[in-house]
DRENGU-59167 format. One record per residue (C-alpha): residue number from 1; chain; x, y, z. Coordinates in steps of 0.1 Angstrom, whole numbers, plus 5000, padded with zeros to 4 digits. Example, Ala and Ser with C-alpha at 12.3 -4.5 7.8 and 13.67 -1.06 7.14 Angstrom:
% residues 2
r k 1	c A	xx 5123	yy 4955	zz 5078
r k 2	c A	xx 5137	yy 4989	zz 5071
This chain:
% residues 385
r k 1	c A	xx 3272	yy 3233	zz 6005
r k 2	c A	xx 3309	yy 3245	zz 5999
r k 3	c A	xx 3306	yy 3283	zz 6015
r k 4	c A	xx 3334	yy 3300	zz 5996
r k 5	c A	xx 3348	yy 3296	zz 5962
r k 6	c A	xx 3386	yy 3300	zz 5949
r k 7	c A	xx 3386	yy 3332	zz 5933
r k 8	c A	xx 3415	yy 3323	zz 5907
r k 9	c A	xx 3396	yy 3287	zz 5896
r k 10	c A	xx 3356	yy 3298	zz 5904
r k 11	c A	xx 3356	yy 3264	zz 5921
r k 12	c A	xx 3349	yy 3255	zz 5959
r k 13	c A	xx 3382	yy 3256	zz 5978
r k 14	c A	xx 3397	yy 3227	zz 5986
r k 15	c A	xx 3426	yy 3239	zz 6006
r k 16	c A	xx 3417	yy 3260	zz 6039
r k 17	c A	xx 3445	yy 3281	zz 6038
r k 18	c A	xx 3433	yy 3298	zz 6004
r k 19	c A	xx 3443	yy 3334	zz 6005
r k 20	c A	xx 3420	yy 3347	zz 5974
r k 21	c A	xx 3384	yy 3334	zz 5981
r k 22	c A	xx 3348	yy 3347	zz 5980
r k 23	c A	xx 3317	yy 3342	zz 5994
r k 24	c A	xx 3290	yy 3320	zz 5977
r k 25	c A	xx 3266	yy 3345	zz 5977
r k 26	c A	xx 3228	yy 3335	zz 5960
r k 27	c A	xx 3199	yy 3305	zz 5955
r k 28	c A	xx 3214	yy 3268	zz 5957
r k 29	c A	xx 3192	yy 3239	zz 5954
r k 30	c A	xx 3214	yy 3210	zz 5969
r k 31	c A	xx 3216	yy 3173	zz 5972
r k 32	c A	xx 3211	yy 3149	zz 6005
r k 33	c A	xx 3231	yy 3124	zz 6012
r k 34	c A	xx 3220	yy 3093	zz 6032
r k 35	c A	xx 3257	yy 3084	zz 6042
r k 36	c A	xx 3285	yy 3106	zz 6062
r k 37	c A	xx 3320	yy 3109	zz 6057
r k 38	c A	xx 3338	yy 3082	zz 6075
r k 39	c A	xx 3371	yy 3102	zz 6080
r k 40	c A	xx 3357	yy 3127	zz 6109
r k 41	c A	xx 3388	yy 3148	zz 6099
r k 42	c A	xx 3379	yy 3152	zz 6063
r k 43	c A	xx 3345	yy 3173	zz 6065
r k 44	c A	xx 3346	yy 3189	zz 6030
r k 45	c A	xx 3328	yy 3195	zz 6000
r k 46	c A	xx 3347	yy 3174	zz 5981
r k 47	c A	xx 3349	yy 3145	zz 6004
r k 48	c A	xx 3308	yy 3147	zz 6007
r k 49	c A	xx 3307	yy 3145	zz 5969
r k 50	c A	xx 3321	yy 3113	zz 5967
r k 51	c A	xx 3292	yy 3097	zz 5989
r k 52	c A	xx 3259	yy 3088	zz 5978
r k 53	c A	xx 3230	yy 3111	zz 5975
r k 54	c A	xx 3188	yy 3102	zz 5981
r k 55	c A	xx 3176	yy 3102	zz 5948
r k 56	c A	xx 3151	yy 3130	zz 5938
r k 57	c A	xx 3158	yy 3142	zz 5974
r k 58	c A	xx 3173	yy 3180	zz 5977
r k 59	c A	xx 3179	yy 3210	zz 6000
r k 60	c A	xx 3169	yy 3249	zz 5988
r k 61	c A	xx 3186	yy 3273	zz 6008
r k 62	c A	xx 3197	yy 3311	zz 6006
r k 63	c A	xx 3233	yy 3325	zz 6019
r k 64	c A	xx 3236	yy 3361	zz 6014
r k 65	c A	xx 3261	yy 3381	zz 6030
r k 66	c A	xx 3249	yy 3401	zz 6065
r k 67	c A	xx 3233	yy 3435	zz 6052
r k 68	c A	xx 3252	yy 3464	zz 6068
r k 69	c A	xx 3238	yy 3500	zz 6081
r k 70	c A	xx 3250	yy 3534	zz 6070
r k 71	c A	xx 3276	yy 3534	zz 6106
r k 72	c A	xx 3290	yy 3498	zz 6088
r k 73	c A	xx 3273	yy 3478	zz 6115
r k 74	c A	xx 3254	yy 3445	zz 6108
r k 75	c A	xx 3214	yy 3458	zz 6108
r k 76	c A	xx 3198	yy 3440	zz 6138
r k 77	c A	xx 3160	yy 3431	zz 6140
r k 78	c A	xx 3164	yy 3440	zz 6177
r k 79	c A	xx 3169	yy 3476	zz 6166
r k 80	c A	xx 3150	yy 3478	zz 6128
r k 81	c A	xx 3117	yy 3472	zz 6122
r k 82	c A	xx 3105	yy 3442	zz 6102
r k 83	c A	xx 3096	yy 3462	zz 6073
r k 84	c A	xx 3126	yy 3488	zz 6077
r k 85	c A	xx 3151	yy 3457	zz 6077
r k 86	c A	xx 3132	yy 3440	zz 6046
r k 87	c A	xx 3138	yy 3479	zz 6030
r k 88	c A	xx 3172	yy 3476	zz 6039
r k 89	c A	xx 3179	yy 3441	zz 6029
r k 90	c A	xx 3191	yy 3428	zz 6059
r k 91	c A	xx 3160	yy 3405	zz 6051
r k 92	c A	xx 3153	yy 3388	zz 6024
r k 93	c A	xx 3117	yy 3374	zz 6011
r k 94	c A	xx 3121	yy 3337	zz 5994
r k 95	c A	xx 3116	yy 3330	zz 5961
r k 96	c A	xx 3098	yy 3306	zz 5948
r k 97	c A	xx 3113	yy 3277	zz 5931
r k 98	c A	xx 3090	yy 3266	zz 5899
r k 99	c A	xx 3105	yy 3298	zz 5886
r k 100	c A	xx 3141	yy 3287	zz 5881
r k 101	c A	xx 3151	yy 3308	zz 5909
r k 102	c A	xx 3174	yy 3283	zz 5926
r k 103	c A	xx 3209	yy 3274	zz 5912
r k 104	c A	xx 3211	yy 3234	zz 5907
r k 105	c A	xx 3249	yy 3235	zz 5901
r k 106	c A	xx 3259	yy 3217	zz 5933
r k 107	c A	xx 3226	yy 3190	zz 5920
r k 108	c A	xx 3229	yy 3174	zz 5890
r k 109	c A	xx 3201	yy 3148	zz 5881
r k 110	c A	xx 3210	yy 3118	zz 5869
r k 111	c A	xx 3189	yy 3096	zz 5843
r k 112	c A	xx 3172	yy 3070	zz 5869
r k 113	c A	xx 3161	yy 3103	zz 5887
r k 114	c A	xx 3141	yy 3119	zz 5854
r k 115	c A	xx 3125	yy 3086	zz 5852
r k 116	c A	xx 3115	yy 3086	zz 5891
r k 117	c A	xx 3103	yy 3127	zz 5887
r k 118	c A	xx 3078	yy 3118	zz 5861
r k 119	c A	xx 3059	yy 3089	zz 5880
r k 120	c A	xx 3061	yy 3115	zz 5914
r k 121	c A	xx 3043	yy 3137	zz 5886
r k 122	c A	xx 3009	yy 3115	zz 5888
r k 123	c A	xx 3016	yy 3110	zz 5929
r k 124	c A	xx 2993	yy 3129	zz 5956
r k 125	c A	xx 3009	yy 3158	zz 5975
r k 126	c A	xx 2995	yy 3158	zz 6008
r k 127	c A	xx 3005	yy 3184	zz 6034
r k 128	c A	xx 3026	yy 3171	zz 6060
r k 129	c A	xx 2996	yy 3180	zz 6086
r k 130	c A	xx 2976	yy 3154	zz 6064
r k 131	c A	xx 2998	yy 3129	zz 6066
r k 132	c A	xx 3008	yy 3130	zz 6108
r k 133	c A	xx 2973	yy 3130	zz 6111
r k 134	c A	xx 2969	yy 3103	zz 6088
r k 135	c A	xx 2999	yy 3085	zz 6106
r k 136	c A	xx 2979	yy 3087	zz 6144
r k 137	c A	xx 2947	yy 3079	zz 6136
r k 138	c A	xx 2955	yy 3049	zz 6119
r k 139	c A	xx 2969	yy 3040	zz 6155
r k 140	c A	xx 2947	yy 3023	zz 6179
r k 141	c A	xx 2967	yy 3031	zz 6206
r k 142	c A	xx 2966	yy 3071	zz 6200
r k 143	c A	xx 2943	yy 3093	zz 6192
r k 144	c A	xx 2953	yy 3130	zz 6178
r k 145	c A	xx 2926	yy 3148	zz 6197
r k 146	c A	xx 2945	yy 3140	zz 6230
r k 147	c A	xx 2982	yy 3146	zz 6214
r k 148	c A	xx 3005	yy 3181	zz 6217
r k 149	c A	xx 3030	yy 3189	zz 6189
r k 150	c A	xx 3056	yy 3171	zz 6213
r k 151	c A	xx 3035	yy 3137	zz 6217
r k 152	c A	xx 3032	yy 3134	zz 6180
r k 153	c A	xx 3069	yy 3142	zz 6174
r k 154	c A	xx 3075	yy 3117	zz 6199
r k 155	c A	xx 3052	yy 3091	zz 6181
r k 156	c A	xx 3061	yy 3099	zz 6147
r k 157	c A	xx 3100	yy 3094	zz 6157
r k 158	c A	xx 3091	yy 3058	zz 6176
r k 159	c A	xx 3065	yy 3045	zz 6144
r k 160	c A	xx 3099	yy 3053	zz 6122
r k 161	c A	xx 3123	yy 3035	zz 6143
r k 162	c A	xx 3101	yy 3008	zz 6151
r k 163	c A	xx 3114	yy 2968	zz 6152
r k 164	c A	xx 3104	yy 2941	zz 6140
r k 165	c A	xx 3087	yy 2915	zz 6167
r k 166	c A	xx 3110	yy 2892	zz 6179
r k 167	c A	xx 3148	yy 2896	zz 6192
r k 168	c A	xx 3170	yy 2904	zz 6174
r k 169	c A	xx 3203	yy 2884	zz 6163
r k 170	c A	xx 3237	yy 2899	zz 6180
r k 171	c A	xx 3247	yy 2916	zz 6142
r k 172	c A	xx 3219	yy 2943	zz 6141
r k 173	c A	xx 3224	yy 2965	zz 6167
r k 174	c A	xx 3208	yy 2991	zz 6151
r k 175	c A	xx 3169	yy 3003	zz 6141
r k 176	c A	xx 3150	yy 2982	zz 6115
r k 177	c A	xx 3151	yy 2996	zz 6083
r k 178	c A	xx 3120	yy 3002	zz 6062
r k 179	c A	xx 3124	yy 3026	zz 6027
r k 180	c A	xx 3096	yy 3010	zz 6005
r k 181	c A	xx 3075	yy 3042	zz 5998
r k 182	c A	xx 3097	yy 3063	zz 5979
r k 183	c A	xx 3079	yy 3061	zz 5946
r k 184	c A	xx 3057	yy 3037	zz 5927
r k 185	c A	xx 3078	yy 3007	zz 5916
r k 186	c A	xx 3087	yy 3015	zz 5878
r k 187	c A	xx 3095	yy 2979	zz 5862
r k 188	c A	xx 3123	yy 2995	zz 5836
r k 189	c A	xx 3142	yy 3002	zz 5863
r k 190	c A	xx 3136	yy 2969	zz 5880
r k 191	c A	xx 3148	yy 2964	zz 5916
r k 192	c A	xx 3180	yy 2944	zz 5933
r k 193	c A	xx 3184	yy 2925	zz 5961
r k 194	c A	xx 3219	yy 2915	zz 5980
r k 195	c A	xx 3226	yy 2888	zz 6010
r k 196	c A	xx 3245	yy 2910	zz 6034
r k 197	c A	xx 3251	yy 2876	zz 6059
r k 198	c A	xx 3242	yy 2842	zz 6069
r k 199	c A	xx 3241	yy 2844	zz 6103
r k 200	c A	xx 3255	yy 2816	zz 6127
r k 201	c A	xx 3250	yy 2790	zz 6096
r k 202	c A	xx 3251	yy 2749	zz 6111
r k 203	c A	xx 3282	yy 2737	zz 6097
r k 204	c A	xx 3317	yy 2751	zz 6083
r k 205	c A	xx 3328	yy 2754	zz 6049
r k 206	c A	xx 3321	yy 2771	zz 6014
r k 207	c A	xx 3286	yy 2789	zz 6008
r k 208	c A	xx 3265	yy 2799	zz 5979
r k 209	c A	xx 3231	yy 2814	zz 5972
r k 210	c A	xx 3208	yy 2806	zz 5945
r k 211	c A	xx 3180	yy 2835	zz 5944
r k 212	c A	xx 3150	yy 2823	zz 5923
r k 213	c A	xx 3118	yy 2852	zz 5915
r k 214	c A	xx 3082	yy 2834	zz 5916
r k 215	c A	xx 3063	yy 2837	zz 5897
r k 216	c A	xx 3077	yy 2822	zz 5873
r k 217	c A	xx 3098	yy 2797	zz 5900
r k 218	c A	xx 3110	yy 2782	zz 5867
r k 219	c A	xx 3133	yy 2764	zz 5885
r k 220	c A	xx 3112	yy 2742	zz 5905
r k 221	c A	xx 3093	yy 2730	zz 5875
r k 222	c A	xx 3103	yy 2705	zz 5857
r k 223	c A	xx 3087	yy 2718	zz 5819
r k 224	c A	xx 3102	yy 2752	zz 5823
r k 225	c A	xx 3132	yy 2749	zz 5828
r k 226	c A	xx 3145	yy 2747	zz 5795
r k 227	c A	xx 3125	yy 2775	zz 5787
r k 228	c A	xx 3155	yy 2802	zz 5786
r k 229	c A	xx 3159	yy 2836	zz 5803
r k 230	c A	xx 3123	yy 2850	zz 5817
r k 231	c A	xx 3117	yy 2890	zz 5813
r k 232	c A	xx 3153	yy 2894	zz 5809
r k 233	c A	xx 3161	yy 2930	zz 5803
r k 234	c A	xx 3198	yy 2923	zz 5811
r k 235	c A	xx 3190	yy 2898	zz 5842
r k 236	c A	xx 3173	yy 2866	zz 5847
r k 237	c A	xx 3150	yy 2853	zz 5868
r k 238	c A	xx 3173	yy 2828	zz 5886
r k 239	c A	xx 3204	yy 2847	zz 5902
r k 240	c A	xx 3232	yy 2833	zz 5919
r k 241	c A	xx 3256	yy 2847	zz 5948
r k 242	c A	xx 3288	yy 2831	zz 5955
r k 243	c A	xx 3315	yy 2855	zz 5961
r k 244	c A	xx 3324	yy 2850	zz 5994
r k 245	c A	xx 3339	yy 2879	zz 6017
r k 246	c A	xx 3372	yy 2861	zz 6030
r k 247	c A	xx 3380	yy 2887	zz 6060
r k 248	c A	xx 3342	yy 2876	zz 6072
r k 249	c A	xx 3339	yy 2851	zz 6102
r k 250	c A	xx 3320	yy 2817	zz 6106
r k 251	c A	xx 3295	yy 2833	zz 6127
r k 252	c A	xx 3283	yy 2858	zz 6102
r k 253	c A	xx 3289	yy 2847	zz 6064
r k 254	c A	xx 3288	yy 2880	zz 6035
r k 255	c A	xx 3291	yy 2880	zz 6004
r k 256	c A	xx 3310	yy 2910	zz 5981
r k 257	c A	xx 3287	yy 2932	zz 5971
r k 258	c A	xx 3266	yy 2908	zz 5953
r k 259	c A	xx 3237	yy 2927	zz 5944
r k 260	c A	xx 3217	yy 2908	zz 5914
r k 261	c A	xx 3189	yy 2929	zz 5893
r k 262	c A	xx 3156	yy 2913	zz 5889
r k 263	c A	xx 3129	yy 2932	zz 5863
r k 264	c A	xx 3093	yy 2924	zz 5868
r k 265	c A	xx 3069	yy 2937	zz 5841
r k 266	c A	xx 3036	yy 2926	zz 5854
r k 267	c A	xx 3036	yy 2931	zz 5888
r k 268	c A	xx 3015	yy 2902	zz 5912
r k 269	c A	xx 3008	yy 2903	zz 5950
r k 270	c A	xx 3019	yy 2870	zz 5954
r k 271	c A	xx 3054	yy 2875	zz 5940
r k 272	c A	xx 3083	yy 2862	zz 5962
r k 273	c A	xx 3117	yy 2862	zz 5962
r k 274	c A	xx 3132	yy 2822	zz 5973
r k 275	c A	xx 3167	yy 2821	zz 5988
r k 276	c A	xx 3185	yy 2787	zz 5986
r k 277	c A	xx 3219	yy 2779	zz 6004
r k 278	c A	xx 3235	yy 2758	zz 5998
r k 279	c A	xx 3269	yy 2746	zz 6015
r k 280	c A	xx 3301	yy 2736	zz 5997
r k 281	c A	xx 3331	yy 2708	zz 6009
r k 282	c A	xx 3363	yy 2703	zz 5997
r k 283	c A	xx 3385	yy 2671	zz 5997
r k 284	c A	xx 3423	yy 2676	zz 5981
r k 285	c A	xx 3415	yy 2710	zz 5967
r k 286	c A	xx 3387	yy 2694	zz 5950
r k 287	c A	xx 3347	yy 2702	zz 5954
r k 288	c A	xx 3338	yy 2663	zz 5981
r k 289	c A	xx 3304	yy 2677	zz 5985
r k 290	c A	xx 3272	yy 2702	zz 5977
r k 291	c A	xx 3244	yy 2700	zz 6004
r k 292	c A	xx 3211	yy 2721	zz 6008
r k 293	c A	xx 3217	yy 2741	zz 6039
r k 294	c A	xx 3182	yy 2755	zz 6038
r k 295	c A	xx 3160	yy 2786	zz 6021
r k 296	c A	xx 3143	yy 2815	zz 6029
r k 297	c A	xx 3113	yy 2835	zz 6015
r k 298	c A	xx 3107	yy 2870	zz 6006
r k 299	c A	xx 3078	yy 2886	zz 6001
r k 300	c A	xx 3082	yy 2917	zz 5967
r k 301	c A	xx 3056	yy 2942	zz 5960
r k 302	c A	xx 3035	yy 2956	zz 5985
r k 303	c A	xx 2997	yy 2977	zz 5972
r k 304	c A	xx 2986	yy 3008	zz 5986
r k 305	c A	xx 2949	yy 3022	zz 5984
r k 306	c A	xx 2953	yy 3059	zz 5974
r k 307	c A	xx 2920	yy 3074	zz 5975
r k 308	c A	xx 2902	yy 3046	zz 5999
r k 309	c A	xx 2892	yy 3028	zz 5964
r k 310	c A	xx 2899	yy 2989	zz 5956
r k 311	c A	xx 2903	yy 3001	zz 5920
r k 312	c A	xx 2930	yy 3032	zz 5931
r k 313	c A	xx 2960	yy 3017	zz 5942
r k 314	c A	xx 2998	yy 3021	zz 5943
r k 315	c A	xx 3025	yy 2994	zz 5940
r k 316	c A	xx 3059	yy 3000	zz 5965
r k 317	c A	xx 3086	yy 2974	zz 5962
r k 318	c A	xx 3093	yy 2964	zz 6000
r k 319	c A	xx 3123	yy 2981	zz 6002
r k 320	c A	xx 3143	yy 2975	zz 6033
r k 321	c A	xx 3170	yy 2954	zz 6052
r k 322	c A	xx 3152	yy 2920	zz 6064
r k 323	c A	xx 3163	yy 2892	zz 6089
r k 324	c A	xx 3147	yy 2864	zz 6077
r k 325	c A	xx 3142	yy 2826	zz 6090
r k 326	c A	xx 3159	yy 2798	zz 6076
r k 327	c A	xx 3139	yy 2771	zz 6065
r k 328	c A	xx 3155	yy 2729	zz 6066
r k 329	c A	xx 3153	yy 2715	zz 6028
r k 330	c A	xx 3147	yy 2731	zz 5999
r k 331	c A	xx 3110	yy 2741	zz 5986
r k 332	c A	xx 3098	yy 2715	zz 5958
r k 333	c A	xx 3066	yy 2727	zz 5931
r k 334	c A	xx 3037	yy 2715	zz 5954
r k 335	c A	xx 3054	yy 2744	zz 5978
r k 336	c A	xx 3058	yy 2771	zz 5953
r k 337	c A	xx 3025	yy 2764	zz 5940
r k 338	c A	xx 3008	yy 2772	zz 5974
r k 339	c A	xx 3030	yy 2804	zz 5983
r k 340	c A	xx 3019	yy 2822	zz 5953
r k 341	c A	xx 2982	yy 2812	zz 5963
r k 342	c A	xx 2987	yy 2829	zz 5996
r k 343	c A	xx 2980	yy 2868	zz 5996
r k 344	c A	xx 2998	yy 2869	zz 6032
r k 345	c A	xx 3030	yy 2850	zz 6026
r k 346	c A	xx 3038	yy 2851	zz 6067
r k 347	c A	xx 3010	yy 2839	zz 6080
r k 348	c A	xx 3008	yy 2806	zz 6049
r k 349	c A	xx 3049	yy 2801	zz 6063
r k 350	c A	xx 3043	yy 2805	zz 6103
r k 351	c A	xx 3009	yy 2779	zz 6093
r k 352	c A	xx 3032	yy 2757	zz 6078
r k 353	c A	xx 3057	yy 2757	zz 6110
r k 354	c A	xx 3029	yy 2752	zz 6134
r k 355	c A	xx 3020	yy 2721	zz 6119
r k 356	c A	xx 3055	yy 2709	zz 6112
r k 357	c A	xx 3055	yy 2710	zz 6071
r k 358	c A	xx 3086	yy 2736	zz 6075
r k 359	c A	xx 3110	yy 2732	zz 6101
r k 360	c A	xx 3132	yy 2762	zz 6113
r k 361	c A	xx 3170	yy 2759	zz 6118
r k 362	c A	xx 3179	yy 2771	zz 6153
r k 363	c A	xx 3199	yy 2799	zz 6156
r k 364	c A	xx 3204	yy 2803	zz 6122
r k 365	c A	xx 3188	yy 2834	zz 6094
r k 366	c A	xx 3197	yy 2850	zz 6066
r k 367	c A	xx 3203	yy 2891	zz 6064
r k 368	c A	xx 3191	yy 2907	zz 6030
r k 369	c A	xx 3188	yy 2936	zz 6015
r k 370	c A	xx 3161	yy 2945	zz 5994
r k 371	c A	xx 3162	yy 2975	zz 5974
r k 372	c A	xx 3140	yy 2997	zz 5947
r k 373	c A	xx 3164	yy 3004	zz 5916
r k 374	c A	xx 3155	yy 3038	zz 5921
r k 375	c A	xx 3171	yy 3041	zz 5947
r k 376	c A	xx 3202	yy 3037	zz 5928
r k 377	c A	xx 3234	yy 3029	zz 5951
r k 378	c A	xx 3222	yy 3044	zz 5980
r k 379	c A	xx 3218	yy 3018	zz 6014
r k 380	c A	xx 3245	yy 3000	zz 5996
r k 381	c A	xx 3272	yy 3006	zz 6016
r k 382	c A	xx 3255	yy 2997	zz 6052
r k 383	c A	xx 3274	yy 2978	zz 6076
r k 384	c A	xx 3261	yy 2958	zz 6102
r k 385	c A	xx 3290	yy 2956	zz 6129
C-alpha cells in the first residue's frame, strides 16, 4: 500500500526524494500478492504492481494520521481513557465493508475474478474456529480437547506444509504445494496444466510431451480419432509441449512456459490427465529417430461432501505442483479403459506395479504443474532451483 502520494500528480510517489507529498489518509481495500519482488532493492509500489496478485484475495486496512491533543502532543492510551481517546479521535471504530466504505482503487477486479465471486456467492462461510476445529478432529493423531492455541497453530502450520510420502528428488527443496480449494471448478474458465521438468530422463537428446485428457482418450482409440476437436472452447483435448528451455541441463529437462488450457464441461471422477514423452534423435541436422520414453498419469477433479450428504457435494480441480512417476511404454485402450474404471487412480497404478503390468523407470519423474484457471497467472512463475 503506497503511504504517500505526489501532491502535484495525486499519484503514489515513485521517487523518495519527492519534496511535495501527502499522506494517504482513509479506507483501502488492497490486493495480495503470492510472489515478492526479486530485486531486494526495489521495494516499491510500483515494482509490487507488476507481480501477480491471489485472485478474489484482498487486504482492508485503515491509515489515519496520529490524532493530536490540545498541547500538540500525540494522545496516548497510556494517559486517555478508551472512551476519551475514541472522543478525541485518536481512535477510530471500523467500518464495515458491505457498505462501500473501503476505497478499491489500489484493487481492481478483473473479469475471471467476477466470474469466481459469483460461484463463492453459493459457498459456505464457516468461522475460522469451525474450520481448525474441523481441521483437528479429522486427525487421528490429535484431538482438540487436549490442544492450546499454540498446539493447534503448530498443527495447522505442519498439515499446510505437509509432503508427500516418499523422498523427494534433489530439484524440490522446498514444501509440497497443494492450492485445490480455492473455489468450485467453473468449466468456462477451464483449467491449465504445464511440465515444469523431466527429471534425470534415461537418455540424451530432444524431448516432447504429448498431454492427452480422458475421458475422451481419443487418441488411444482407434474410431475416434478422426473425430475432430472434443469440447473445444479455444483448446483441444490432446495438447502438445515441445518448446524446449535451452539454458536447462540434462539432469532436469523444462520446457518455456508451456502451459496448455484444457475445458471440461461435464465433470467425472475418473478424469485423468496422460503424459507421454517422448524422446527425439538427430542424424545430419535431420530428425534419425522418435522413441516413447515413457508416460505419466494425473488424477483432475477431486469431490467434496459439503453438508455430510452423498447428494451435496463440491468439485475442486487438484490444484498443485506434483512429482509424478514415470511409467516404461506408452498406455494402449485396454489401459485407458481400466483407469477411468478406477475411482482411486493410485491405488489401480501402484496395483499394476506390484504385479508387474507397469514398470517404473529408475530415477526418472516428471514435475507438473496443475492449475485452476481461476487462478489466473499466479504459481506461474515458481522456480524450482
Amino acid at each position: 500500500m503506497p503511504l504517500f502520494l505526489d501532491s502535484n500528480s495525486n499519484s503514489p510517489c515513485s521517487d523518495a526524494k519527492t519534496k511535495e507529498y501527502m499522506l494517504l489518509n482513509g479506507n483501502y481495500q488492497i490486493p495480495v500478492y503470492y510472489q515478492f519482488p526479486k530485486d531486494p532493492r526495489d521495494i516499491s509500489f510500483q515494482a509490487f504492481q507488476k507481480l501477480e496478485k491471489i485472485p478474489c484475495c484482498s487486504l482492508l486496512i485503515r491509515i489515519r494520521k496520529a490524532s493530536q491533543g490540545p498541547d500538540g502532543k500525540n494522545i496516548s492510551l497510556g494517559v486517555v481513557k478508551l472512551q476519551k481517546a475514541i472522543e478525541m479521535g485518536a481512535i477510530d471504530i471500523p467500518v464495515n465493508y458491505p457498505e462501500g466504505n473501503y476505497n478499491n482503487t489500489y484493487n481492481p477486479i478483473s473479469s475471471t475474478e467476477s466470474i469466481i465471486f459469483e460461484a463463492k456467492l453459493r459457498r459456505q462461510s464457516p468461522s475460522h474456529k469451525d474450520l481448525i476445529s474441523a481441521l483437528v478432529n479429522e486427525s487421528a493423531i490429535v484431538e482438540e480437547s487436549k490442544m492450546s492455541e499454540e498446539d493447534i497453530k503448530t498443527y495447522c502450520e505442519e498439515k499446510l506444509l505437509q509432503k508427500p510420502p516418499g523422498k523427494l528428488i534433489d530439484i524440490m527443496k522446498m514444501p509440497y504445494l497443494s492450492f485445490k480449494f480455492m473455489s468450485e471448478y467453473i468449466p468456462q474458465l477451464g483449467f491449465n496444466t504445464e511440465v515444469k521438468f523431466i527429471h534425470k530422463p534415461q537418455t540424451q537428446g530432444f524431448y516432447f510431451i504429448v498431454v492427452s485428457l480422458v475421458p475422451p482418450g481419443r487418441l488411444y482409440k482407434s474410431q475416434m480419432r478422426n473425430v475432430g476437436l472434443l469440447d473445444s472452447h479455444s483448446a483441444t483435448d490432446v495438447q502438445v509441449m515441445h518448446k524446449l528451455d535451452f539454458d536447462s541441463t540434462m539432469k532436469a529437462i523444462s520446457f518455456n512456459n508451456e502451459d496448455k488450457n484444457f475445458y471440461v464441461t461435464q465433470t467425472d471422477k475418473t478424469a485423468v490427465l496422460i503424459y507421454e514423452v517422448y524422446n527425439v534423435t538427430l542424424k545430419n541436422n535431420q530428425v534419425d529417430k522418435v522413441t516413447t520414453h515413457g508416460f505419466s498419469v494425473l488424477p483432475l477433479f477431486q469431490y467434496v461432501q459439503v453438508d455430510g450428504t452423498i447428494d451435496s457435494v463440491e468439485v475442486f480441480i487438484g490444484s498443485g505442483l506434483f512429482q509424478l512417476p514415470l511409467f516404461k511404454g506408452a498406455p494402449d485402450a485396454n489401459f485407458i479403459d481400466k483407469v477411468v474404471e478406477k475411482p482411486n487412480v493410485g491405488a489401480f497404478l501402484e496395483s499394476n506395479v506390484q504385479e508387474k503390468n507397469l514398470e517404473i523407470i529408475p530415477k526418472s519423474s516428471l514435475i507438473v504443474m496443475l492449475k485452476d484457471n481461476q487462478y489466473e497467472e499466479a504459481f506461474s512463475n515458481i522456480e524450482l532451483a
